[in-house]
C-alpha positions as CSV (number, residue, x, y, z in Angstrom):
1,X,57.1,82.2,157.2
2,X,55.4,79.8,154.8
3,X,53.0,78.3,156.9
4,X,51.0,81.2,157.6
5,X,50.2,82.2,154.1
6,X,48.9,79.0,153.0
7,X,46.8,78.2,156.1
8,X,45.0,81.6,156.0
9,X,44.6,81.0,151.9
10,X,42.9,77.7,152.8
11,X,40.9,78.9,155.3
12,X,39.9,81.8,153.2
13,X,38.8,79.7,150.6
14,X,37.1,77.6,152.8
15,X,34.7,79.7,154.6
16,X,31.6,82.3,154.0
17,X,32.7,85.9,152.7
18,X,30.7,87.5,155.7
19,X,32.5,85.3,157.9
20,X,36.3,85.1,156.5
21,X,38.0,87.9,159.0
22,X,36.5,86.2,161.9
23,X,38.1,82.8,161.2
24,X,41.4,84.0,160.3
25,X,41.4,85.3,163.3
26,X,40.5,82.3,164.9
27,X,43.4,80.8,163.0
28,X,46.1,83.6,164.5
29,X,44.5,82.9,167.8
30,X,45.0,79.0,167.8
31,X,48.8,80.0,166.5
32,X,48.8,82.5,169.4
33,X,47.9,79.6,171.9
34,X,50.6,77.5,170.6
35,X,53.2,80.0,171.2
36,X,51.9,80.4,175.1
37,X,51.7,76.8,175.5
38,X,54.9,75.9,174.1
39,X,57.1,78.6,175.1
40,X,57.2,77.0,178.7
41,X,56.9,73.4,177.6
42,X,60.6,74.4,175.6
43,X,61.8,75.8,178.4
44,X,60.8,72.5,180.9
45,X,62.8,70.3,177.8
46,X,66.0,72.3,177.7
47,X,66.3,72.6,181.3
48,X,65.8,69.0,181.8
49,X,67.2,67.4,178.5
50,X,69.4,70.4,176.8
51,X,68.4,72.8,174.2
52,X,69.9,70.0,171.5
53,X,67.7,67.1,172.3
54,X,64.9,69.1,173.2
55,X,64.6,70.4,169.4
56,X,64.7,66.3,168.4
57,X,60.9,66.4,171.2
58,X,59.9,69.2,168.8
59,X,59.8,67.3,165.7
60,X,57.7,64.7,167.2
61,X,55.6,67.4,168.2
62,X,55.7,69.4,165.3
63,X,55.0,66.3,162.7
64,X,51.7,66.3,164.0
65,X,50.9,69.1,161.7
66,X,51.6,66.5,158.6
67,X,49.1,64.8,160.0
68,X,46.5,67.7,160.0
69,X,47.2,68.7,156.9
70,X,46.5,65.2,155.2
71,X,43.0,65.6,156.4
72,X,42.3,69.3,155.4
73,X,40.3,68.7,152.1
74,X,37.7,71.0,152.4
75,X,38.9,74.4,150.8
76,X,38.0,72.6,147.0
77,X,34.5,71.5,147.8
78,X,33.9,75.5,149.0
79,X,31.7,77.8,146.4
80,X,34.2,80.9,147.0
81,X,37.1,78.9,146.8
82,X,36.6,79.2,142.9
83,X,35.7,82.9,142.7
84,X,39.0,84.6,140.6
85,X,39.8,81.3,139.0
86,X,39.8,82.8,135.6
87,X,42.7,84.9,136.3
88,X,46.1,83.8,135.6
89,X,48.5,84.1,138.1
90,X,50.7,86.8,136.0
91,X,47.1,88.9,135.3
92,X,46.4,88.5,139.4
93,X,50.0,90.1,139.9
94,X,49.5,93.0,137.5
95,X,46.0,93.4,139.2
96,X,47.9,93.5,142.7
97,X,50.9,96.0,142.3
98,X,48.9,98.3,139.6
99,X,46.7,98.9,142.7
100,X,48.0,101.7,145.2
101,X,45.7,99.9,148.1
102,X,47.3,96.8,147.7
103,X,51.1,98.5,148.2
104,X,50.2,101.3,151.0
105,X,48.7,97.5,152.5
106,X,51.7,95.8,152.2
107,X,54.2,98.7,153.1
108,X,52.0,99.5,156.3
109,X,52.2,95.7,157.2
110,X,56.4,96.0,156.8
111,X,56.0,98.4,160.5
112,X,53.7,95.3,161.7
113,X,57.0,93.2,161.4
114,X,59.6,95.6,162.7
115,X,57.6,96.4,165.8
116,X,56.2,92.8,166.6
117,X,60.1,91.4,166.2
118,X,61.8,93.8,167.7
119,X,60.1,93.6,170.8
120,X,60.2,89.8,170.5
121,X,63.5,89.9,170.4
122,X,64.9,92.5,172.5
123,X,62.2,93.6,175.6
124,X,63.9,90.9,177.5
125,X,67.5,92.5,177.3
126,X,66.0,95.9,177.5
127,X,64.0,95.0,180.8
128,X,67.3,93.8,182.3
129,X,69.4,96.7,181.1
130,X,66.5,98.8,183.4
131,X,67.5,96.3,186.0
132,X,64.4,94.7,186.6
133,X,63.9,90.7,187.4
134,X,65.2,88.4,184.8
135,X,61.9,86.7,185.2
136,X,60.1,89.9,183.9
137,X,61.2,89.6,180.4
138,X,59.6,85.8,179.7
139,X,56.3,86.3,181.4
140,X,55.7,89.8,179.5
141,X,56.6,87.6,175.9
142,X,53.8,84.9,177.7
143,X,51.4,87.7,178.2
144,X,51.8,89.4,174.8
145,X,51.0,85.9,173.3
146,X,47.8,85.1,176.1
147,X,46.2,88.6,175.1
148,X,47.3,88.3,171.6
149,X,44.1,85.5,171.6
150,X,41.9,88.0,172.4
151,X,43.0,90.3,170.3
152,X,42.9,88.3,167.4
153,X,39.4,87.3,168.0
154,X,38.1,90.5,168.8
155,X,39.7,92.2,165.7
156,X,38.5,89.3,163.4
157,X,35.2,89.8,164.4
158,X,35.5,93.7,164.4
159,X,36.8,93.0,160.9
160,X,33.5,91.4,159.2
161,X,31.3,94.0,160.7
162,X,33.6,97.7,160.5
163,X,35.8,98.9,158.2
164,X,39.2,97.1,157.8
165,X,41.0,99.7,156.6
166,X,39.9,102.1,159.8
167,X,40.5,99.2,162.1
168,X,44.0,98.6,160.6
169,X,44.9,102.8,161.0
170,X,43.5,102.7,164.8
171,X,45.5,99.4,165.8
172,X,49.1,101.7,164.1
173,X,48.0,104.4,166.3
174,X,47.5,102.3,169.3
175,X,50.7,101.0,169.1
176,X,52.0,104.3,168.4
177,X,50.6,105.6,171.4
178,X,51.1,102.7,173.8
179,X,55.0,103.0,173.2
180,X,54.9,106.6,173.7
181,X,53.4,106.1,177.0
182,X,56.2,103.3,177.8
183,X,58.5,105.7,177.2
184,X,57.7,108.3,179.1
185,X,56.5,106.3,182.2
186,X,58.8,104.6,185.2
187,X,59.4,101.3,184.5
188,X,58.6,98.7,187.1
189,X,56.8,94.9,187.5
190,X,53.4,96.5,187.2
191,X,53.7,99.2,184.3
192,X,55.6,96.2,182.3
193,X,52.8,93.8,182.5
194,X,50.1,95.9,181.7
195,X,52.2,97.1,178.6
196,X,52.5,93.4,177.3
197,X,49.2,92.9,177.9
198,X,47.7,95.7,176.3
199,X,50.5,95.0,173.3
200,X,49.4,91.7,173.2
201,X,45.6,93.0,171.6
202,X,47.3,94.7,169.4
203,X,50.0,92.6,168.7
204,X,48.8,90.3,165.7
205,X,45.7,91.4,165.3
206,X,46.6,93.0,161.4
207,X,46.7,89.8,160.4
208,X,43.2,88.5,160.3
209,X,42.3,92.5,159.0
210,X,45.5,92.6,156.6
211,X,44.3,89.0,154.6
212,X,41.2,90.0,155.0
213,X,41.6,92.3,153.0
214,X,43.2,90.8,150.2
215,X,40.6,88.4,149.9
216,X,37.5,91.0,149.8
217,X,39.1,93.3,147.5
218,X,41.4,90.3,145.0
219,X,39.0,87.5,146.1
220,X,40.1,84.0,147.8
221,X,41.6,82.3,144.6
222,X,45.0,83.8,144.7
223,X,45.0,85.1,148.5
224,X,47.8,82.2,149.6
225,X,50.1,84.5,147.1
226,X,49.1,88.0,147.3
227,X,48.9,87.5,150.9
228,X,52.2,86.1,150.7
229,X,53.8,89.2,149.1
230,X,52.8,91.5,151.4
231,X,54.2,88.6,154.5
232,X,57.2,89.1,152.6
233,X,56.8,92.7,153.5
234,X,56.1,91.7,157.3
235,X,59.4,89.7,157.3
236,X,61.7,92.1,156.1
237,X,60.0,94.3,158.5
238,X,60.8,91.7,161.1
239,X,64.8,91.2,160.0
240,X,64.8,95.2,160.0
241,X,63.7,95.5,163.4
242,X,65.8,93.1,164.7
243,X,68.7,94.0,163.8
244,X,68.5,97.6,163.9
245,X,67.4,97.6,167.3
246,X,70.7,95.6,168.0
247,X,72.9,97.7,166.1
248,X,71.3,101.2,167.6
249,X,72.0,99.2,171.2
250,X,75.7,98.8,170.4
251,X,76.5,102.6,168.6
252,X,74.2,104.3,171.6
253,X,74.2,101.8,174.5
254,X,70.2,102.5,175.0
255,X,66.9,101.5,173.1
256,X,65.6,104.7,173.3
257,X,66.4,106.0,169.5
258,X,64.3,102.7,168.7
259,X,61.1,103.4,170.6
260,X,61.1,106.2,169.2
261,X,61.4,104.9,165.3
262,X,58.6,102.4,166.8
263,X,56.3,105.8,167.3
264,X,56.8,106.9,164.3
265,X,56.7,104.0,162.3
266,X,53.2,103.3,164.1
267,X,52.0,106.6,162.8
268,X,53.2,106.1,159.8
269,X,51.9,103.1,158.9
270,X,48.5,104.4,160.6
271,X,48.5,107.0,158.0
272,X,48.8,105.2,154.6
273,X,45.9,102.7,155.8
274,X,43.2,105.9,156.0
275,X,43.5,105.9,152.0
């Protein structure tokens, strides 16, 4: 939840305006890899070693990121990463919240959260309560995160050449419409996979358009922050969709009611990009 916000500030600091969606999408598609590579590498440690040594493996792995970080000292010796300096930090706040773009942003990128979490968390329990393989439910959360690469990197360049606002309200009404579909078609091996895949382009691809963005319209000074705030909006998003979709499981003993919140939120959220 913290990471993300100051590596795309750094790297939007760091790199051309005409540029800057692009590689922040390069950055959510190098985090996208990780997830695909490590997701089976977990799985290999706790089957072999248990889940609570296998998290003592992770922080060797993960330390590797101090590492990394020691040697990222570019973003300072960047012309653009000084553009908004002369704002204070209360004066780039006022700037944010007075402006209705920068709260329809950050409320549409709240549905973002709640769809990409609650599939995350439940698809697996709601492919077996259809009563198909268990095996279904981890390759579809691979798949998401294989395609999410391209989607990423497709979006990010879309991004620096189309309007960001228009791409944001057509990847909402994607998703809108590719749960509708899931919904109303039989669910088997086939129709499952080509649903994760086609999720996975749309599955992260806001947030390359989303900070992009911020750092067009508030420039790249203060984008770790504002960009921040409206991650904040993403995460309680995420929490919401969660646990809602667990709680609407237990009172109805189905998911349906929450596909169906996942339409409309998609629409939604679609709708309050366009202005």
């Amino acid at each position: 939840g913290c990471g993300t916000a100051v590596v795309l500030g750094a790297v939007g600091r760091s790199v051309k305006v005409e540029n800057r969606t692009l590689y922040l999408g390069v950055v959510m598609a190098a985090g996208s890899f990780g997830q695909f590579v490590m997701v089976p590498i977990v799985s290999y440690l706790i089957q072999e070693f248990g889940w609570s040594e296998s998290l003592f493996y992770l922080v060797f792995i993960a330390s590797i990121m101090l590492i990394f970080s020691f040697v990222l000292n570019f973003s300072g010796k960047s012309v653009s990463s000084t553009q908004g300096s002369k704002q204070t930090i209360k004066e780039a706040l006022i700037e944010a919240f007075q402006s209705k773009s920068f709260n329809y942003l950050t409320t549409g990128f709240f549905v973002c959260g709640f769809h990409v979490t609650f599939v995350a968390v439940h698809l697996p329990a709601f492919l077996k309560d259809e009563s198909l393989p268990s095996w279904l439910g981890g390759w579809s959360l691979a798949l998401i995160g294989l395609f999410n690469i391209v989607g990423t990197l497709l979006f990010g360049h879309l991004g620096d050449r189309l309007s960001k606002k228009n791409l944001l309200a057509l990847l909402y009404s994607l998703r809108s419409v590719l749960f509708l579909l899931f919904i109303i078609l039989p669910k088997n091996e086939i129709t499952v996979l080509l649903f994760a895949s086609i999720l996975g382009l749309l599955w992260l691809s806001t947030v390359p358009l989303t900070s992009g963005i911020i750092s067009v319209v508030f420039g790249p000074y203060y984008m770790s922050m504002l960009y921040g705030i409206a991650f904040l909006s993403h995460q309680i998003g995420s929490f919401l969709g969660s646990w809602i979709g667990g709680r609407l499981f237990d009172y109805y003993g189905s998911y349906d009611l929450m596909w169906w919140i996942c339409v409309a939120l998609g629409f939604i959220s679609a709708a309050m990009h366009i202005p």
